[in-house]
DSSP file (Angstrom, degrees, kcal/mol; ACC not computed):
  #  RESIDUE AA STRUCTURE BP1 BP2  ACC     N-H-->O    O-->H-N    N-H-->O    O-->H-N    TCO  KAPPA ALPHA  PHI   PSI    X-CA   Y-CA   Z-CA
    1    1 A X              0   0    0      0, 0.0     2,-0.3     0, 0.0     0, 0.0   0.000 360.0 360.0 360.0 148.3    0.0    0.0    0.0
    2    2 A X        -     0   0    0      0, 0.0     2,-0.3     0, 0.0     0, 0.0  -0.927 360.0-149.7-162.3 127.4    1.6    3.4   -1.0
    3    3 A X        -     0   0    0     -2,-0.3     2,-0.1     1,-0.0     3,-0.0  -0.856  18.6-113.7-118.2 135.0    0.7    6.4    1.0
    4    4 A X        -     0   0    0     -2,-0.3    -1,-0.0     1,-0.1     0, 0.0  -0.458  12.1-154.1 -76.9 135.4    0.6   10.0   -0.5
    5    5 A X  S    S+     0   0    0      1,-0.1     2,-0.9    -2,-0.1    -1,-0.1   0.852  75.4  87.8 -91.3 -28.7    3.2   12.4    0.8
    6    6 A X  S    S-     0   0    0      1,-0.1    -1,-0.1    -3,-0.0    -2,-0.1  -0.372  74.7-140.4 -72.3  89.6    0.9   15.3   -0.1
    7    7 A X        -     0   0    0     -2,-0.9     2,-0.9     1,-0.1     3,-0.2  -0.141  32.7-113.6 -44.3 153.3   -1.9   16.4    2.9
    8    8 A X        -     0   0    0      1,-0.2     3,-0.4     2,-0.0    -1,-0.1  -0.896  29.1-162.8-105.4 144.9   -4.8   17.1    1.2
    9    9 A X  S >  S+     0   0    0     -2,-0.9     3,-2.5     1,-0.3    -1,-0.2   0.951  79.5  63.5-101.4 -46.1   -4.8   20.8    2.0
   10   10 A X  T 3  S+     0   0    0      1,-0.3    -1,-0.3    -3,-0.2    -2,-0.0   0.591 109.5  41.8 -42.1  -3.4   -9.1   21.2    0.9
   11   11 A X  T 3  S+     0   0    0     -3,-0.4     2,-0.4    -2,-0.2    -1,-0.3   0.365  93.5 102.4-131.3  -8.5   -9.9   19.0    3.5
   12   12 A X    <   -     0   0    0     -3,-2.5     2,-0.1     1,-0.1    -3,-0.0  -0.681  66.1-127.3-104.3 124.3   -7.5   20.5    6.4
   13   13 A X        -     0   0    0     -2,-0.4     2,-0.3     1,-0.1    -1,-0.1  -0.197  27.2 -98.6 -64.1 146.0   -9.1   22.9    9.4
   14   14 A X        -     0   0    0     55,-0.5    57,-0.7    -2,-0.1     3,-0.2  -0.637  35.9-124.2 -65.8 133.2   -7.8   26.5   10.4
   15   15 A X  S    S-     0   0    0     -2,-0.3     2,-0.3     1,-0.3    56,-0.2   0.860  86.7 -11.8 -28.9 -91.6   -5.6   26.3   13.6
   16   16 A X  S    S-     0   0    0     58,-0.1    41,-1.3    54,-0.1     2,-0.4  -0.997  73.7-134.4-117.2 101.7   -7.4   28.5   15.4
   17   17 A X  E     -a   57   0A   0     -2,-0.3     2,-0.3    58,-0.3    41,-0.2  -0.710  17.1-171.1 -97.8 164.5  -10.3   31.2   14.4
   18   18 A X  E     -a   58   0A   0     39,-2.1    41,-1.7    -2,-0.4     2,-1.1  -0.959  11.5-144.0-111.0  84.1  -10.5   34.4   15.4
   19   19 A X        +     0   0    0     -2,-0.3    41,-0.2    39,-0.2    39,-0.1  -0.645  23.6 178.3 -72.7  90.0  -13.3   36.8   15.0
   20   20 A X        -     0   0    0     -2,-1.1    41,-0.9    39,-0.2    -1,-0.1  -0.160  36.7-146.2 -85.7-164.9  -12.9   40.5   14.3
   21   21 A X  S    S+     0   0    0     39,-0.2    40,-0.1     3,-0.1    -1,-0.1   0.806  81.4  76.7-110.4 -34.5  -14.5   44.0   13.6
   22   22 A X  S    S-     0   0    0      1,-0.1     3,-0.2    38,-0.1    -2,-0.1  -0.061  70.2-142.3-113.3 177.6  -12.0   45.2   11.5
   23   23 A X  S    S+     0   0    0      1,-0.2    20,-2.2    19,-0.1     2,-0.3   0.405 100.1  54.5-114.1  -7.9  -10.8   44.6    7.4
   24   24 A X  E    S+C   42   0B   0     18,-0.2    18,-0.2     2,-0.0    -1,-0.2  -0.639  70.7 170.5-138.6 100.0   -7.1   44.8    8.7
   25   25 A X  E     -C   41   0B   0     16,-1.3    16,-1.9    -2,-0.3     2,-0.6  -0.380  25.0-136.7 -97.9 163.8   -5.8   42.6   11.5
   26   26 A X  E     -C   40   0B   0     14,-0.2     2,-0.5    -2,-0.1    14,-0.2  -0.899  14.7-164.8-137.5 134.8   -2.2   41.9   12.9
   27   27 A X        +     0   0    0     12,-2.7    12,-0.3    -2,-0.6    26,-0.1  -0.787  21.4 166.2 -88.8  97.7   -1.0   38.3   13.8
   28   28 A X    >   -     0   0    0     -2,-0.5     3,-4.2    10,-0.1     8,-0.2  -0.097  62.8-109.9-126.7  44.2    2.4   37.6   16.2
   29   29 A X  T 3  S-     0   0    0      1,-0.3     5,-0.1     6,-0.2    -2,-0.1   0.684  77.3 -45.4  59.4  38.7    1.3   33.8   16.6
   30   30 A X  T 3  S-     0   0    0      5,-0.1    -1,-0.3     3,-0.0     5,-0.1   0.147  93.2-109.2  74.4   2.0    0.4   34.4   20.4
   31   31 A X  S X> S+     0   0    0     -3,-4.2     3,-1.2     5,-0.1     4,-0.6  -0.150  73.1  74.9  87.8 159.4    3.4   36.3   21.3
   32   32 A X  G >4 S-     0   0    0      1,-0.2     3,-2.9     2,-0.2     2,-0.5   0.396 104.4 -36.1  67.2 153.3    6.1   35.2   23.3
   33   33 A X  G 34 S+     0   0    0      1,-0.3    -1,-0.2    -3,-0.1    -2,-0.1   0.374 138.0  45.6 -37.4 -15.2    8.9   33.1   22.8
   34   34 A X  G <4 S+     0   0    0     -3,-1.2    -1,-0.3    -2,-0.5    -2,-0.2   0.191  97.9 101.8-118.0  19.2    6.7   30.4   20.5
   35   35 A X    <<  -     0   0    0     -3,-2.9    -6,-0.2    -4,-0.6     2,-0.2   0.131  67.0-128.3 -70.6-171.9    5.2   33.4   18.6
   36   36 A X        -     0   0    0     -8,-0.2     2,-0.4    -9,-0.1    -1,-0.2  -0.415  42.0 -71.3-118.3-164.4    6.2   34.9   14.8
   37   37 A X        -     0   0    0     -2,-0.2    16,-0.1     1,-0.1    -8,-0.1  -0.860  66.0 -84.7 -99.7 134.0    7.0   38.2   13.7
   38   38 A X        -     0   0    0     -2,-0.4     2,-0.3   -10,-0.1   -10,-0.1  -0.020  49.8-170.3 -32.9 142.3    4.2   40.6   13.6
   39   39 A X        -     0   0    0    -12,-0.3   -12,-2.7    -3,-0.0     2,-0.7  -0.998  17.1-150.3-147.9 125.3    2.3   40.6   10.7
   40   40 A X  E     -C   26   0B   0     -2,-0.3     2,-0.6   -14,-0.2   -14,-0.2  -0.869  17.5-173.3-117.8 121.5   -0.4   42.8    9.3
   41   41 A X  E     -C   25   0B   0    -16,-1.9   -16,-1.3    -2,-0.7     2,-0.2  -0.799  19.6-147.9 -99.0 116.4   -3.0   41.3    7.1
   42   42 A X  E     -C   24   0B   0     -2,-0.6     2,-0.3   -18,-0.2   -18,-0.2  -0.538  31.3-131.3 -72.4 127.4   -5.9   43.0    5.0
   43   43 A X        -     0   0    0    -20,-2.2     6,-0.2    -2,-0.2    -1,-0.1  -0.559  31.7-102.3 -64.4 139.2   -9.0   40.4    4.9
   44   44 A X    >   -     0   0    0      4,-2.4     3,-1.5    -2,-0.3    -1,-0.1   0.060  33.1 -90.6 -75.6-158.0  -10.5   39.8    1.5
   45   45 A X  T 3  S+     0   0    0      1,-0.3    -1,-0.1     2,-0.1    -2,-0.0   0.860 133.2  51.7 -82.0 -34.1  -13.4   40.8   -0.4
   46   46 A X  T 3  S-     0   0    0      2,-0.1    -1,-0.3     1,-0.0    20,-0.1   0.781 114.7-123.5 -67.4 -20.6  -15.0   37.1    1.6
   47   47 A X  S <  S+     0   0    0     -3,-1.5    13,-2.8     1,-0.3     2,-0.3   0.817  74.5 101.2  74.4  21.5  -13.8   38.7    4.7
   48   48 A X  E     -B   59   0A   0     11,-0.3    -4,-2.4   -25,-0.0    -1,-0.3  -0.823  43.2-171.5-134.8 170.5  -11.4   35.9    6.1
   49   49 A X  E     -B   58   0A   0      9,-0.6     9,-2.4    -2,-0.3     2,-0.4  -0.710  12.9-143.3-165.1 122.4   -7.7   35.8    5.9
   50   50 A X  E     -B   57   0A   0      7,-0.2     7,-0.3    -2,-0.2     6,-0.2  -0.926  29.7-120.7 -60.1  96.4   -5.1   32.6    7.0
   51   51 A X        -     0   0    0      5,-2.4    -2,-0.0    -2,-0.4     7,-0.0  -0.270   7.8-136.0 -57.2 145.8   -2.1   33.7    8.4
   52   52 A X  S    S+     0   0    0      2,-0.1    -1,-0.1     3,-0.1     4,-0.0   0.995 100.6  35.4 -58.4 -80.7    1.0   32.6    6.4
   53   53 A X  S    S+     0   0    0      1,-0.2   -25,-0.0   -16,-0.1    -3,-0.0   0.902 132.7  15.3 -53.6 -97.7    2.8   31.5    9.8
   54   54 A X  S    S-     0   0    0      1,-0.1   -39,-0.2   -27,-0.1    -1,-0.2   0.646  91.0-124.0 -54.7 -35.9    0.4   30.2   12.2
   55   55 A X        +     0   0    0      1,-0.2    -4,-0.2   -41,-0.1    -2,-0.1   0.195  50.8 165.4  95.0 -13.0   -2.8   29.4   10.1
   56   56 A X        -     0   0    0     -6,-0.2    -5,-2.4   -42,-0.1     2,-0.5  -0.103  30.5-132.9 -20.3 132.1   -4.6   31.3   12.1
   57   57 A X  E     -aB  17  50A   0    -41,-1.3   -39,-2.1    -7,-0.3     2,-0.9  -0.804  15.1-164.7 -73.6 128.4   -7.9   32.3   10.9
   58   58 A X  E     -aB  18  49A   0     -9,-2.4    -9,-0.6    -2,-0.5     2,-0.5  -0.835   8.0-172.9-110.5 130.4   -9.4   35.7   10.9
   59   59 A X  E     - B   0  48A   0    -41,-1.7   -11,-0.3    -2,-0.9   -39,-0.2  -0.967  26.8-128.7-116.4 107.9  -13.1   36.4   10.3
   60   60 A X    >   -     0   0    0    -13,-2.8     3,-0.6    -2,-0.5   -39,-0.2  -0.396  43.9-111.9 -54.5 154.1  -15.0   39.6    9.9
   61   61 A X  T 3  S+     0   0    0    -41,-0.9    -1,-0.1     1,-0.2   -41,-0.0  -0.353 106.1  45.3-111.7 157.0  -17.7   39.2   12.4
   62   62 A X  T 3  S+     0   0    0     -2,-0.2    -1,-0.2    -3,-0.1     3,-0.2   0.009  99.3  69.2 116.2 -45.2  -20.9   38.8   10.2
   63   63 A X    X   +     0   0    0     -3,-0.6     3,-2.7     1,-0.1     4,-0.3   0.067  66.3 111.2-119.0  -3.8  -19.5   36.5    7.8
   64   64 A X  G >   +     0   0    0      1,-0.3     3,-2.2     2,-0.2    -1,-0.1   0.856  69.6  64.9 -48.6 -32.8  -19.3   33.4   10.6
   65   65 A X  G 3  S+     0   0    0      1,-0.3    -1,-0.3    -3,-0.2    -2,-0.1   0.723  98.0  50.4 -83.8  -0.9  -21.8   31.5    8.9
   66   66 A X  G <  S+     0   0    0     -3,-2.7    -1,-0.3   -20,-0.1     2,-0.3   0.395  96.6  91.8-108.0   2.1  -19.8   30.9    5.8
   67   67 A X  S <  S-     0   0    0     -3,-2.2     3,-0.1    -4,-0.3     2,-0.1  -0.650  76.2-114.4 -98.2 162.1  -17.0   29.8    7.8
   68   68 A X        -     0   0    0     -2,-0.3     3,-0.1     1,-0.2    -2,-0.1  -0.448  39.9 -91.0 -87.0 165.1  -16.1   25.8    9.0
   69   69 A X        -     0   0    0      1,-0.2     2,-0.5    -2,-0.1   -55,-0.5   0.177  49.7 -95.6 -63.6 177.2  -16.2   24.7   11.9
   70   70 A X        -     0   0    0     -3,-0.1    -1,-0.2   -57,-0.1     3,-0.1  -0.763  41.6 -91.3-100.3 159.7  -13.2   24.8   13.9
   71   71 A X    >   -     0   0    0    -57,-0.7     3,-0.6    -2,-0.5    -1,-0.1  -0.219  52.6-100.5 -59.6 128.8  -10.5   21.9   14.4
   72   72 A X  T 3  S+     0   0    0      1,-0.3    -1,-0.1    -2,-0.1     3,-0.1  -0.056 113.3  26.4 -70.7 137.6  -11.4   19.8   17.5
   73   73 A X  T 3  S+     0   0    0      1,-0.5     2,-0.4    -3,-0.1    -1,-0.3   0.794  91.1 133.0  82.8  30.0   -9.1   21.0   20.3
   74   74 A X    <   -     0   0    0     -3,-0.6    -1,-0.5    -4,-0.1     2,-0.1  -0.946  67.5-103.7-123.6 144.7   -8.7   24.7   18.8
   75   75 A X        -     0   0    0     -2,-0.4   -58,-0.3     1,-0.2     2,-0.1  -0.185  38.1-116.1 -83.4 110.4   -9.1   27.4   21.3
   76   76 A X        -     0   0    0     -2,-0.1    -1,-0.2     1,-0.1     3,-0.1  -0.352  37.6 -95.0 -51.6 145.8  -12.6   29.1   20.9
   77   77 A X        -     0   0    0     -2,-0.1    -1,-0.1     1,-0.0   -59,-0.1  -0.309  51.8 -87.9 -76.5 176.7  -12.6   32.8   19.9
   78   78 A X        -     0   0    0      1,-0.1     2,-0.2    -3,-0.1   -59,-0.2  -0.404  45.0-117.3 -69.3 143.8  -12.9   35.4   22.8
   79   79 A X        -     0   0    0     -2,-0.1     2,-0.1     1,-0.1    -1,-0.1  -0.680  42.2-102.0 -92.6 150.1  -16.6   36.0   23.5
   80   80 A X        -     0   0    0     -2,-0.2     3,-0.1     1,-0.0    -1,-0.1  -0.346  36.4 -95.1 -83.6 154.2  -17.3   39.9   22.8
   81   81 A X        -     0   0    0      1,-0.1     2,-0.4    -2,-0.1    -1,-0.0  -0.097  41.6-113.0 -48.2 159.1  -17.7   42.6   25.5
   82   82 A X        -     0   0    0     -3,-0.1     2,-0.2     2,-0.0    -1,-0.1  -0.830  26.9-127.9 -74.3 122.6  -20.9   43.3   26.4
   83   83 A X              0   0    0     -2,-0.4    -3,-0.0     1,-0.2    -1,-0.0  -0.618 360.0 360.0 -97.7 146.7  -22.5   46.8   25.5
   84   84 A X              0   0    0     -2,-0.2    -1,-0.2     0, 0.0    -2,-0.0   0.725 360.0 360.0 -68.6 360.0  -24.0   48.9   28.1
């Protein structure tokens, strides 16, 4: 049996998503010694972006429903402030 070296990358989940407000987010892979280098990324015309480094995923808030789920054992996004 001969196994394919190639992941299939359609089929593969975002590391972690992230939901923002904004069309330009910046990415340092949590910080701290196991972090990247800052990075600022414009979301596209869909409103998501992948980080190149981490895989992070970034979501304009709105746009959720057109994203997949996330990958089991990734970190829920931050729940949003509450407004008075």
């Amino acid at each position: 049996m001969q196994r394919s070296s190639k992941p299939n990358i359609k089929n593969m989940q975002p590391f972690e998503t992230i939901l923002v407000d904004s069309n330009v987010v910046a990415c340092n892979g949590g910080g701290g010694p196991l972090g990247h280098p800052r990075v600022y990324l414009n979301l596209s015309a869909e409103g998501k972006i992948e980080c190149p480094y981490c895989s992070r995923l970034y979501v304009l808030r709105g746009k959720v429903a057109e994203t997949p789920p996330a990958a089991p054992g990734a970190h829920p996004p931050p729940a949003a402030p509450a407004k008075p």
